[in-house]
Each structure stands twice: as C-alpha cells, then as structure tokens.
VEXTIRO-376576 format. One record per residue: x, y, z of N, C-alpha, C, O in turn. Coordinates in steps of 0.1 Angstrom, whole numbers. Each point is the difference from the previous one (the first is absolute). Layout:
N
n_u	n_v	n_w	ca_u	ca_v	ca_w	c_u	c_v	c_w	o_u	o_v	o_w
X	Y	Z	X	Y	Z	X	Y	Z	X	Y	Z
...
***
This chain:
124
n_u	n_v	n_w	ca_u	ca_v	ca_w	c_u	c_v	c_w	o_u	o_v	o_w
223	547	2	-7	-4	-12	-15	-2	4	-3	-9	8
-4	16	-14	-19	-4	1	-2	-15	-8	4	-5	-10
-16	2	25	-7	-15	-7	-2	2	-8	0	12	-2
-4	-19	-8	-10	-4	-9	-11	-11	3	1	-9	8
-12	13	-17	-13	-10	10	-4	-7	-17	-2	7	-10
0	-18	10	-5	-8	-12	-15	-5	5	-7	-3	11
5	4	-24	-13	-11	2	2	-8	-12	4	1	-12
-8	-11	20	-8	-14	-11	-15	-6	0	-7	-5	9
4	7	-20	-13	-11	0	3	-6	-7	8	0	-9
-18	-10	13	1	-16	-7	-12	0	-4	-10	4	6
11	-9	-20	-12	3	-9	-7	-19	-4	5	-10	-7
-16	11	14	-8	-14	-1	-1	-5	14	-8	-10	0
13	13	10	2	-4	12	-10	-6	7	2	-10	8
-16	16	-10	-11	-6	3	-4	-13	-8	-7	-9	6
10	7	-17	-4	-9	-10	8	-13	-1	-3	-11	-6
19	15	15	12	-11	8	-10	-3	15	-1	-11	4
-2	17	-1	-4	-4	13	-14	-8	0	-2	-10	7
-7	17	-17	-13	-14	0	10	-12	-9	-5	-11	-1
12	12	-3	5	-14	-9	9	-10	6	3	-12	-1
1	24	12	9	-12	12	-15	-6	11	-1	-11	5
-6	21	-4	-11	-9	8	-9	-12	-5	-6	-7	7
7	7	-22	-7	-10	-5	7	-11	-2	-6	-10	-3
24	11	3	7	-10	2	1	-11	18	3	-12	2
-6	19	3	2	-7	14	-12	-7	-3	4	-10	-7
-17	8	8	-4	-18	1	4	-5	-13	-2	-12	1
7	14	-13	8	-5	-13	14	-12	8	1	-12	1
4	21	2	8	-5	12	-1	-12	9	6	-10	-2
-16	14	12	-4	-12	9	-2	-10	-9	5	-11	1
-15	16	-13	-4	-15	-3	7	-7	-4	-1	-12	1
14	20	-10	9	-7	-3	13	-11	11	6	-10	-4
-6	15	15	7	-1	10	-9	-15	5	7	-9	5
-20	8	-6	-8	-9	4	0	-12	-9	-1	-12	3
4	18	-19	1	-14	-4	12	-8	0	1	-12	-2
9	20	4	14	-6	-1	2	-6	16	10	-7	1
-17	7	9	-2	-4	10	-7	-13	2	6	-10	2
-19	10	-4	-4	-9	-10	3	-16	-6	-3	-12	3
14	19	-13	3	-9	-6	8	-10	2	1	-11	-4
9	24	15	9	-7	2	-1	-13	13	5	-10	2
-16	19	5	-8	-12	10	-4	-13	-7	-2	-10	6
0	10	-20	-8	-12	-7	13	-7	-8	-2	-11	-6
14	18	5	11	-2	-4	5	-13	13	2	-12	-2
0	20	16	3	-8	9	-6	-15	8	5	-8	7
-17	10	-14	-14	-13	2	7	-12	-12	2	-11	5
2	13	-18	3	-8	-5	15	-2	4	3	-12	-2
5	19	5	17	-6	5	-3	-9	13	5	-11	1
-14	13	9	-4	-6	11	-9	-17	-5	2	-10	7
-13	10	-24	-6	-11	3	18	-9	-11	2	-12	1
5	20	-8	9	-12	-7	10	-4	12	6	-10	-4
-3	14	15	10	-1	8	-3	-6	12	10	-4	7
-25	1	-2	-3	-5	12	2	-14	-3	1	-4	-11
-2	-5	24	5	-12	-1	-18	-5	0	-9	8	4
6	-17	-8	-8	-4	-9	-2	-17	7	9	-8	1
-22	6	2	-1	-15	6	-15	1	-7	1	-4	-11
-14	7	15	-10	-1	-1	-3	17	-10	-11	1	-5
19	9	4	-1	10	-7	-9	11	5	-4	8	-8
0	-9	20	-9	9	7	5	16	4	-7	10	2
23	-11	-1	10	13	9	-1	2	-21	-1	12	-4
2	-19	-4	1	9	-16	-9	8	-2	0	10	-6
-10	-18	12	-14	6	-7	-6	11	10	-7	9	-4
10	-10	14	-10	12	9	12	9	7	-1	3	11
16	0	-19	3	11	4	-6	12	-9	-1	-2	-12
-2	13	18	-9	10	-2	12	14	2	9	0	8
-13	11	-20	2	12	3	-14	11	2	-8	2	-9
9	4	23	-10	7	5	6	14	-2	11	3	5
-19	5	-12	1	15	2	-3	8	10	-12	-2	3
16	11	4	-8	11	7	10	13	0	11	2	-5
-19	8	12	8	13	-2	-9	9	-14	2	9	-7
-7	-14	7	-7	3	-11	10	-3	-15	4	9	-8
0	-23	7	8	-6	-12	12	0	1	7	-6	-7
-1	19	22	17	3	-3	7	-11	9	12	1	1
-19	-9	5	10	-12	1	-6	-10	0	-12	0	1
19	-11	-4	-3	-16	2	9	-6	9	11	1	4
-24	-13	0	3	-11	9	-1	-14	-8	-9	-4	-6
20	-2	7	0	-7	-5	5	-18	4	12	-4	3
-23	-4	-3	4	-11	15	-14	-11	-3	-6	0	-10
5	-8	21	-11	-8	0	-9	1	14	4	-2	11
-11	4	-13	-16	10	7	-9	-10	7	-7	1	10
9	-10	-17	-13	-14	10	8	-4	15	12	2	5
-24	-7	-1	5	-6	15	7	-15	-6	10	-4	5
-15	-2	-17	3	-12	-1	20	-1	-6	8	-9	2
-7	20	-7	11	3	-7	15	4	15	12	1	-2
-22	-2	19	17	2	10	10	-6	-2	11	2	5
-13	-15	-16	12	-5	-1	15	2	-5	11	-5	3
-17	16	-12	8	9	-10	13	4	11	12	-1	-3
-16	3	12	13	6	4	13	-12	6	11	4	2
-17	-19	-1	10	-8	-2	10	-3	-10	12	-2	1
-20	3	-11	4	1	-13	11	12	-5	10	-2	-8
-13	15	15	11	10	-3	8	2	12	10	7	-1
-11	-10	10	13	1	11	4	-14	3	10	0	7
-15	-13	-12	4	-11	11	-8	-9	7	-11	3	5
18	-14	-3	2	-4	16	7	-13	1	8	-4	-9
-8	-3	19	11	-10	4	0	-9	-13	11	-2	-6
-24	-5	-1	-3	-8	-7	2	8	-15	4	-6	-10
-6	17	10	-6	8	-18	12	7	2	5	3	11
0	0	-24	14	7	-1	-13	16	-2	-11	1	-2
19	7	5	-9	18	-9	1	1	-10	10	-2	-7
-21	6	3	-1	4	-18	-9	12	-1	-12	1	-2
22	8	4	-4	16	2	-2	4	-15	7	-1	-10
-25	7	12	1	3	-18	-6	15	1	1	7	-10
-7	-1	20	-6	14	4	8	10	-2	-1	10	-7
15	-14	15	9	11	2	12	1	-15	3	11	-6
1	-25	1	2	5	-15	-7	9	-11	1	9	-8
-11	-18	14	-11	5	-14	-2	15	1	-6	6	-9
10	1	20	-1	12	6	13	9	-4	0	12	-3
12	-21	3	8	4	-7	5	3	-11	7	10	-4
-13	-22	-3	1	4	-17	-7	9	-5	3	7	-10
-16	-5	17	-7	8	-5	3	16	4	-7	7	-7
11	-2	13	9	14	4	2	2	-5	-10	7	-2
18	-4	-11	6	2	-11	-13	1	-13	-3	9	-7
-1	-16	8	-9	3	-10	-13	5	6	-10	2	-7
9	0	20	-11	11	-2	5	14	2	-9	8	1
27	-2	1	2	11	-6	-1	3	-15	1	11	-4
-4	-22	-3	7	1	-14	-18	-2	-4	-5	8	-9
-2	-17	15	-16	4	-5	-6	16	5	-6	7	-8
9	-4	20	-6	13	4	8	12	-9	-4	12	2
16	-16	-11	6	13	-7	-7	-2	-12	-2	11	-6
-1	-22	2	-6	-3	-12	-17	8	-3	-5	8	-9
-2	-15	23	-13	8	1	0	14	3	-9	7	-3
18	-4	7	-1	16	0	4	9	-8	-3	11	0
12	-17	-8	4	3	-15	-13	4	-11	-2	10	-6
-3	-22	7	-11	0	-9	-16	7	5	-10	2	-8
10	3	22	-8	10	4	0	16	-5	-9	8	-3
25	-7	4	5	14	-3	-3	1	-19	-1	11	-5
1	-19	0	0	3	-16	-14	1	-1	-5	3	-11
***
C-alpha cells in the first residue's frame, strides 16, 4: 500500500505566537504579585502569633523580596531583633513559640490558590 503524505497548516500561527510572547511578562507579574502577597499575608500571621512583651519581634518582622519579586523572605532583619530565635525554638527558661515555620505552612496552600487565581486573571 502507498504512503500518503498530508499537510497541515495552521492558520494564525504567527499571531498565537506574538500573543503567547506578550503573555510571559503578563505572567511573571502576575506570579510576582501573588508572591508578594502572600509574603505580606505571612508578616501578619507572624505579627498576631508572636509572643509579645515589649512588641518589638510584632512590629519589625519584615517580608523582603528578591529574585526579581519571585520569592520572599520573610523574618526579622535588625541586629537588635537576635532574640527572635529564642522565642521560636526555646530555651531552658522560654518554652518555643515557633511562628515562621507555621505561618509558612498555612500559607502554602494559599499561595497555590493565589498564583492560580493571578494567573487566571492574566490569561483573560
């Protein structure tokens, strides 16, 4: 039995292709805000949850961006703030009051569910 040979074209193909290149930074930026937010999301689970004497670990935990916006750091940044880490792991006298790695937790879930949302709303 003889091959047969098909052709196909795809009609607009160039006009799919600049429209998918104009979506990729649509994208990022969207990917940047839901990163973002959710970094400013995890600053406030961190200031209602920390243990609280003079209110200094409430007020100067900080979410820092880099990557160019696609990730956050999210923690306390001063020299004055080393104490922070008795406060979330311990010690003989301080019981732990871990609020970084929760607040890290809860929020996983909702920055799959923010990054589907911002990217939803890119594509329309």
């Amino acid at each position: 039995m003889a091959r047969r040979r098909a052709r196909v074209e795809v009609i607009g193909l160039p006009a799919l292709e600049r429209r998918l290149a104009r979506l990729v930074p649509q994208l990022q930026e969207a990917a940047r805000a839901a990163v973002e937010e959710s970094g400013q999301a995890m600053v406030g689970d961190v200031q209602r949850r920390v243990r609280r004497d003079t209110g200094n670990l409430a007020q100067s935990v900080k979410a820092v961006a880099d990557r160019g916006g696609m990730r956050t750091s999210v923690g306390w940044r001063d020299q004055d703030d080393l104490y922070a880490v008795f406060h979330e792991r311990g010690t003989r006298h301080v019981p732990a009051n871990p609020t970084l790695v929760p607040a890290l937790e809860r929020e996983g879930s909702e920055l799959v569910a923010r990054l589907r949302a911002e990217v939803r709303g890119a594509l329309r």
